[in-house]
N, C-alpha and C positions, 0 to 999 in steps of 0.2 A: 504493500500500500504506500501513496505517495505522502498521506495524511491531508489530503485534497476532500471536500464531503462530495458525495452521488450527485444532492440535490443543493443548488443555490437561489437563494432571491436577489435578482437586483432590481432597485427601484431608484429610477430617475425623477427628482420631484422640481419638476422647474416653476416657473413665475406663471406659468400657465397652464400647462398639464401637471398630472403626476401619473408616470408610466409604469409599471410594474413587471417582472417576467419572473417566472418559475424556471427555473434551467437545470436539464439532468445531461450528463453525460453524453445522451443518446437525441439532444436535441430540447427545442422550446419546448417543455408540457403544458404552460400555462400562460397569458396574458391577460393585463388589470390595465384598463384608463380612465380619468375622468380628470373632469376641471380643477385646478386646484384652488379655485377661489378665496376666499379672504382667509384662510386656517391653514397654514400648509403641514402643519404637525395631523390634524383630522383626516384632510388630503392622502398623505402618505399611509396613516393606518385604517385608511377604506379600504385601499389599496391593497396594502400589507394581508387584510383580511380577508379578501378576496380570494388572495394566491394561497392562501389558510387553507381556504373549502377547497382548492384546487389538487395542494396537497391530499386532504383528504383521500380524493377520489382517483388517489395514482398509489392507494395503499400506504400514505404516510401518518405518523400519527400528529395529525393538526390539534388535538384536544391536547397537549401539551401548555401546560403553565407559559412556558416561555419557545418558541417556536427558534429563535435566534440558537437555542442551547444545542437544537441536533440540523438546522438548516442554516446556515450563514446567512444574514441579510446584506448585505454588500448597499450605501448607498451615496448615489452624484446627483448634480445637478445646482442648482439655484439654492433650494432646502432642504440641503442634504442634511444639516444638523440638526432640522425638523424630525427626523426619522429619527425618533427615540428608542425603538427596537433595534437600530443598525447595530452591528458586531463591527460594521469598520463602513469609515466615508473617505473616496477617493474622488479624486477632479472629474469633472464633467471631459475634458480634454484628453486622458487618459480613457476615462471609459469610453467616449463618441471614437476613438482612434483603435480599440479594441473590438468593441462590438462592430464597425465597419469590418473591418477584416474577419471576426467569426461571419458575419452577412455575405461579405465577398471577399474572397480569400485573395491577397495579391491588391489591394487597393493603395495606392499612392498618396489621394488627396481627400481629407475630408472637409466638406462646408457644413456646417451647423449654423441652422438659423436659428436662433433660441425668440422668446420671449423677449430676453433683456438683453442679447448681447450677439453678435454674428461673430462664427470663429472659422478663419481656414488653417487646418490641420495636416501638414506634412506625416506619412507613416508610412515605415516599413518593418516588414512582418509583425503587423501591429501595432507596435511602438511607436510612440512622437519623438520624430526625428526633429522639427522646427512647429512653430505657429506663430500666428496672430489673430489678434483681436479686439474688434469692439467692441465695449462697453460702456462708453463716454457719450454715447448721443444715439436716439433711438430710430435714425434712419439705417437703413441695412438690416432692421430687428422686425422677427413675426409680429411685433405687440403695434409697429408700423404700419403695417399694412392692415390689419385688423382693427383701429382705427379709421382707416379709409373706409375699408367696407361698412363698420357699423355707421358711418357719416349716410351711406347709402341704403341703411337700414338692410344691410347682405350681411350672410357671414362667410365663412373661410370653405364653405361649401357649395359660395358659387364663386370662390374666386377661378378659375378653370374657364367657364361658362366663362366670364370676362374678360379673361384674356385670351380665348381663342376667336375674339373677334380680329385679333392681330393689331387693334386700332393703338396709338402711344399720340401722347402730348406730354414733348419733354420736360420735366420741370427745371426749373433755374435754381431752385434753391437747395443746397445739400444737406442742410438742416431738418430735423424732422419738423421742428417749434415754427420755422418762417417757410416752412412746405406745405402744410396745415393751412396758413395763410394763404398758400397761393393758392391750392387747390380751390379753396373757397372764391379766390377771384375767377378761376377759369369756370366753374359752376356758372355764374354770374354773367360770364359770355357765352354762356351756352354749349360749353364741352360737354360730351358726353360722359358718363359711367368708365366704360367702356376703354374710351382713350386715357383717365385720369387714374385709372387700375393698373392701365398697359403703363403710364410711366413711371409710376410708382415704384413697377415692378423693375422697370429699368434702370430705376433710380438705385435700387436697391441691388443688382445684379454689379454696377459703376461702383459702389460703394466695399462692395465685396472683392473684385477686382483689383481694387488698389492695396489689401490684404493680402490677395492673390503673389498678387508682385515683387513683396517682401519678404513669400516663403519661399514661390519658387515650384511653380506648377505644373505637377507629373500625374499621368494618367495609369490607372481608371481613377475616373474622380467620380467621388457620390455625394450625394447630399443626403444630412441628417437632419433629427429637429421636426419641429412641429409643422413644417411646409416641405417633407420628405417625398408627399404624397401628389404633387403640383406637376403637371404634366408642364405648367405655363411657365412654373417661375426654374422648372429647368432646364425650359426651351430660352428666357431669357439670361440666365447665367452659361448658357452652351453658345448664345451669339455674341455675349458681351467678351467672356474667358477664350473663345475662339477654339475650345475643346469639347468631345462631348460629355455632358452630367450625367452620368448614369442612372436610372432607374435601382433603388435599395429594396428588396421588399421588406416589409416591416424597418423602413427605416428608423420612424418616427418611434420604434422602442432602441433603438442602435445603443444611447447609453445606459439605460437599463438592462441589456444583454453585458454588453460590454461589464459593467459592473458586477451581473454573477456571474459570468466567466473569470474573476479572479477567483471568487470563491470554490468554482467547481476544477478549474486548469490550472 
């Protein structure tokens, strides 16, 4: 034995989701998400409890006082010291750069859009070879664009719908605070939806780009994070980076795997 457990929890608790996975040796058994709204310690042990009953039903003993005692809970993210059941909390950076590689073996470049912060992640054979990141201003960031959409009373589940109209109106301002502003002037002259999502999106792909630049970007590149899922925003980061983004599946849990694969590899 390696002293490695069968079975791992990782849970990624960011500014906006809290993601969860069950991880055994032989693969995902389990998956947990939801909003993390105003409690992110509550958040995380919905979560946590979910992957409980999940246990349960792969033959483990979930009725266990303390679940952490025979499962590791491994936990990243935003509120990772939220997760009071954790046995151990590692970087969001580290685990987004992990779980890409258990997702797709051989991957080079991670982008993570978070909530609060965009990161591009240099990796080889999993490991963070370089990064950067923004957390300084919340253009480039999910919490950006979801904003825009609820200004249009949408949410993140027509953003796709919006931007495959292919339509963009560039914005001038690189700030998310005087972007805000302008989008409201271009309403005003009668832009569409449509074009003011498409430049958003652009705006937002230019912003990552110049990230890009200072790591140093090698392919296959994925995207992680809460906009894993965006056919659009990574058709606009594949015209802006000039490479292609590849499709993750279950990206959007990449560092919640990532996180129990310490605990189970």
């Amino acid at each position: 034995m390696d002293g490695k457990a069968e079975y791992s929890i990782g849970i990624d608790c960011g500014s906006t989701l809290c993601k969860g996975v069950l991880l055994s040796r032989h693969g995902v058994a389990a998956y947990s998400l939801q909003p993390t709204g105003w409690n992110l310690q509550e958040s995380a042990s919905h979560v946590l409890a979910n992957l409980k009953g999940n246990a349960a039903d792969v033959g483990l003993n979930a009725a266990d006082n303390d679940l952490a005692v025979n499962i590791p809970v491994i936990a990243t993210g935003y509120g990772r010291d939220m997760v009071t059941e954790r046995t151990k909390a590692v970087t969001e950076i580290s685990a987004h750069a992990r779980g890409a590689e258990y997702l797709m073996p051989g991957v080079r470049t991670v982008i993570d859009i978070g909530g609060q912060d965009c990161k591009v992640i240099a990796v080889e054979n999993g490991k963070v070879t370089s990064f950067q990141m923004n957390d300084k201003c919340a253009a480039g960031t999910g919490r950006f664009m979801q904003m825009v959409l609820e200004r249009f009373n949408a949410d993140i589940n027509l953003l796709d719908t919006l931007l495959a109209a292919g339509k963009i109106i560039r914005l001038n301002s690189t700030c998310a605070v005087f972007a805000e502003s302008e989008i409201i002037g271009l309403l005003a002259k009668g832009h569409s939806r449509e074009e003011i999502v498409g430049g958003v999106a652009l705006s937002m792909a230019v912003k990552i780009s110049s990230l890009a630049a200072r790591v140093g970007l090698k392919p296959p590149v994925v995207l992680t994070g809460g906009l894993a899922e965006s056919s659009g925003i990574r058709r606009a980061l594949s015209e802006v980076l000039k490479v292609d983004v590849q499709f993750l599946p279950q990206g959007i849990y990449a560092g919640a795997i990532g996180a129990a694969c310490i605990g189970v590899f």
